[in-house]
Z-matrix of the N, CA and C atoms (Angstrom, degrees):
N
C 1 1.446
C 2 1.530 1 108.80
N 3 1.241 2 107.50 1 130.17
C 4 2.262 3 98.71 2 -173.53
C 5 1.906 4 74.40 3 -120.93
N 6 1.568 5 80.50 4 149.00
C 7 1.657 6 97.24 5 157.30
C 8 1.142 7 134.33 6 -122.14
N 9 1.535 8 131.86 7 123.04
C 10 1.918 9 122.85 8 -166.79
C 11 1.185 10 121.45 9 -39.24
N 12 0.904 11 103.94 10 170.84
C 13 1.537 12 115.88 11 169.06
C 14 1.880 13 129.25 12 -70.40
N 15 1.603 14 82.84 13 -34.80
C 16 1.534 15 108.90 14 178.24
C 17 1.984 16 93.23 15 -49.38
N 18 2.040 17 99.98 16 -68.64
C 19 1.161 18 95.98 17 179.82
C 20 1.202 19 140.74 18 -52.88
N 21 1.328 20 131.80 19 -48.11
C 22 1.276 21 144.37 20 166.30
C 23 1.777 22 116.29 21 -28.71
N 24 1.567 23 101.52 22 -35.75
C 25 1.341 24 112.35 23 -161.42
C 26 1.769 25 95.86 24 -99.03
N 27 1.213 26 125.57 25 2.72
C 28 1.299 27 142.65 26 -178.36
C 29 1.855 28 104.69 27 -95.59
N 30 1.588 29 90.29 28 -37.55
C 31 1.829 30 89.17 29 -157.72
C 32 1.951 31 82.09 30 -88.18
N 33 1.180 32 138.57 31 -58.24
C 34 1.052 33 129.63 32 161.70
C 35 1.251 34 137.05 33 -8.69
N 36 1.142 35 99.64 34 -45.06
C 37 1.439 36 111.79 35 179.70
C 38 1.771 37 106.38 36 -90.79
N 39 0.905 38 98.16 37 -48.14
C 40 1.803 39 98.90 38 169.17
C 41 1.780 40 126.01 39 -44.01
N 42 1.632 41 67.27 40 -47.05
C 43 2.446 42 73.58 41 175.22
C 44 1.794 43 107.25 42 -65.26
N 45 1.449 44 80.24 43 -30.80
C 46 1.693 45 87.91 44 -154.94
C 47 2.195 46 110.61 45 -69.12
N 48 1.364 47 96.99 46 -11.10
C 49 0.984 48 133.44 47 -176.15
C 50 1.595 49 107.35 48 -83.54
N 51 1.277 50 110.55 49 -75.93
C 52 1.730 51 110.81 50 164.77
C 53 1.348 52 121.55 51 -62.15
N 54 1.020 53 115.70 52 -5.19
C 55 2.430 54 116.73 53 169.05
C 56 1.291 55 78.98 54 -94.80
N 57 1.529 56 151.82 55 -19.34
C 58 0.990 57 110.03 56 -176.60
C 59 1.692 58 130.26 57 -102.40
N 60 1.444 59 86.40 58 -5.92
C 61 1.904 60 108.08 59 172.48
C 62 1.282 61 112.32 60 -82.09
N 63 1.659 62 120.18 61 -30.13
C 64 1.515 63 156.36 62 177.99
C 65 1.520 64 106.96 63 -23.54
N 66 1.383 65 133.94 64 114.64
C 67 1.156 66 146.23 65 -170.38
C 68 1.704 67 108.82 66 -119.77
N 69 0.891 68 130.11 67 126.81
C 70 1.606 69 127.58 68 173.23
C 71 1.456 70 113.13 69 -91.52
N 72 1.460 71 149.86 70 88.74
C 73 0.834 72 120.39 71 171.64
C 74 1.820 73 122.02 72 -96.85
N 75 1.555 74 116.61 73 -21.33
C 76 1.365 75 133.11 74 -175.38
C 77 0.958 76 105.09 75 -148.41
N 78 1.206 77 119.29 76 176.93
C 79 2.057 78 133.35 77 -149.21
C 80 1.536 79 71.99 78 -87.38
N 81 1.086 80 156.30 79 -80.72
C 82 1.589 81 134.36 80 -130.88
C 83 1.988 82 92.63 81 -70.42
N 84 1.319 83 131.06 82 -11.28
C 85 1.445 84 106.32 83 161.34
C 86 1.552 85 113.43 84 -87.48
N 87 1.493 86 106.64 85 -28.20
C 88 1.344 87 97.19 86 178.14
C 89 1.912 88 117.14 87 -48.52
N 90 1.056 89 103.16 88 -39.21
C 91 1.383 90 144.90 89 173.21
C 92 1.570 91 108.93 90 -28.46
N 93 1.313 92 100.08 91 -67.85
C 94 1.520 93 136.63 92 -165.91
C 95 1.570 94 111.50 93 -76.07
N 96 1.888 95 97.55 94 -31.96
C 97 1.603 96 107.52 95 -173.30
C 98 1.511 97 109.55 96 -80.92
N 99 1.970 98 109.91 97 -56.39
C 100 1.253 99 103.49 98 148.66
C 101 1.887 100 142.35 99 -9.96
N 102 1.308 101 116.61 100 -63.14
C 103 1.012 102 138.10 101 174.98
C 104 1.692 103 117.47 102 -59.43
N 105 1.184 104 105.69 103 -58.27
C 106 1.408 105 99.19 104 160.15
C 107 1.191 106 131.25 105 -79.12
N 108 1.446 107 128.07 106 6.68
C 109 0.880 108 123.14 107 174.69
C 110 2.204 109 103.36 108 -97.86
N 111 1.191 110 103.08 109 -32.05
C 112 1.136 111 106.24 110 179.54
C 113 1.694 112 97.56 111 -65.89
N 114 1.076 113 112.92 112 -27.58
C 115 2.008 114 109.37 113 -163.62
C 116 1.831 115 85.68 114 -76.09
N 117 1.054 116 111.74 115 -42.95
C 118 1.691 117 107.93 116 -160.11
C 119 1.744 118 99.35 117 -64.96
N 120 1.626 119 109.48 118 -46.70
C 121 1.749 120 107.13 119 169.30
C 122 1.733 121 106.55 120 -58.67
N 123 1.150 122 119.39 121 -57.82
C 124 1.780 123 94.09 122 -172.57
C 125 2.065 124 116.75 123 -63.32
N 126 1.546 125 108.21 124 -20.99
C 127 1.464 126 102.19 125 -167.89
C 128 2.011 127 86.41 126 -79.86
N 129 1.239 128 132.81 127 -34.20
C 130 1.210 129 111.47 128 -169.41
C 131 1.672 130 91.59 129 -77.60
N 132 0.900 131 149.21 130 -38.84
C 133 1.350 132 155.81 131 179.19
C 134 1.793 133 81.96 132 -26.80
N 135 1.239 134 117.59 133 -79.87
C 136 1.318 135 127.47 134 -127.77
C 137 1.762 136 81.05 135 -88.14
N 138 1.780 137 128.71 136 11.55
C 139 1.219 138 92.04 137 176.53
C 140 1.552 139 82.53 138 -126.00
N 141 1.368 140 127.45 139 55.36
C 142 1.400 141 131.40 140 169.74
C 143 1.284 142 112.30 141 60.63
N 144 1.270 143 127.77 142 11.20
C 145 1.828 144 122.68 143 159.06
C 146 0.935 145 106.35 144 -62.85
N 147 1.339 146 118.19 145 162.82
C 148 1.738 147 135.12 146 132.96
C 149 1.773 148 110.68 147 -56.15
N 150 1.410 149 97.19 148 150.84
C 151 1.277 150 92.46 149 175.33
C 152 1.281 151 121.13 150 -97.73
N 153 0.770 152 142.45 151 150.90
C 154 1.879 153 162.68 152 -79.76
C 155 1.658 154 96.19 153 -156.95
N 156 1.302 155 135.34 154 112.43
C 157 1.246 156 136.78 155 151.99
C 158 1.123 157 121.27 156 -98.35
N 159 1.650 158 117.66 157 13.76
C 160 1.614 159 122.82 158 -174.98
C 161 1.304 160 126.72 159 -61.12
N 162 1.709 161 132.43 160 -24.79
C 163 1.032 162 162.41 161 -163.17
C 164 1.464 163 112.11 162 -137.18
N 165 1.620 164 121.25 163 71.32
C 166 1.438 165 120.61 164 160.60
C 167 1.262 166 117.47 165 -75.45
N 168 1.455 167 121.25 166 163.75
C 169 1.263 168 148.81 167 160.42
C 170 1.234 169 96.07 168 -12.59
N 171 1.575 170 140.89 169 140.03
C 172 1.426 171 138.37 170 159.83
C 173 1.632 172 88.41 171 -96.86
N 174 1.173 173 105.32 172 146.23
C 175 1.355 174 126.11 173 169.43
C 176 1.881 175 111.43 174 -99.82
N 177 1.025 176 138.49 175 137.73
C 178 1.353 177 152.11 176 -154.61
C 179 1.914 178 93.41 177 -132.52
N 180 1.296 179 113.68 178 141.23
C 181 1.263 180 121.44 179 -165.28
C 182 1.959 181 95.09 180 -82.68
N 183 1.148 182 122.12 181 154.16
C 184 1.045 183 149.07 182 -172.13
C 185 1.882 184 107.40 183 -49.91
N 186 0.770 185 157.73 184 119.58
C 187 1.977 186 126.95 185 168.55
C 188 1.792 187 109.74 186 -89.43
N 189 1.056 188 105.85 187 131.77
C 190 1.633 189 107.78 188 164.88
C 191 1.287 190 125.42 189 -80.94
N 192 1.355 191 129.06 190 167.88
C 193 1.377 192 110.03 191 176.90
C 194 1.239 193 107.25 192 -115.41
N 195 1.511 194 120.63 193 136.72
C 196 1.492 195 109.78 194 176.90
C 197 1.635 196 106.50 195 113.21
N 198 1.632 197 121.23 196 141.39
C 199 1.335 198 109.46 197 169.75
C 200 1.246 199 138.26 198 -42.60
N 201 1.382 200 138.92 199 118.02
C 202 1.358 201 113.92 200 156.21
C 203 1.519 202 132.02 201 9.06
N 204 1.077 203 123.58 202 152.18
C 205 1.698 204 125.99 203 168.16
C 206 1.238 205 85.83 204 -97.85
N 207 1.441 206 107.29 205 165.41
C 208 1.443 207 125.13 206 -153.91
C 209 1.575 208 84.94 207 -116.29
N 210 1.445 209 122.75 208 154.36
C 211 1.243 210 121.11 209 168.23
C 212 1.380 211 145.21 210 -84.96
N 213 1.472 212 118.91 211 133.71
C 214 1.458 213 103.56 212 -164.17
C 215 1.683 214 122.32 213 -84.75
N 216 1.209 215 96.47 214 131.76
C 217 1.852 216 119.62 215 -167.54
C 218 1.446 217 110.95 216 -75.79
């Protein structure tokens, strides 16, 4: 199955579209962001770009368990 060019440059633009509405809130978006970001490097792959490091991985801060420490006075 080959796909045009027309298309390719359709689906590109579509991913490129959702990383950009793209919100991280927990590892299954981190997850999700990853993934499209890898789909957007192989579809420009396949339309003769270079691939794109413009949009890395967002990193999400760590969670602790347990209240805060309270601050010292």
């Amino acid at each position: 199955m080959t796909i045009t060019q027309r298309s390719l440059e359709t689906l590109i633009d579509l991913v490129e579209i959702k990383l950009s509405c793209f919100e991280v809130y927990d590892r299954d978006d981190a997850r999700e962001l990853a993934n499209l970001e890898s789909c957007l490097n192989e579809l420009n792959l396949l339309a003769g770009r270079q691939k794109q490091n413009g949009n890395p991985v967002v990193k999400f801060p760590a969670r602790t368990r347990g209240r805060p420490r309270a601050a010292a006075v």
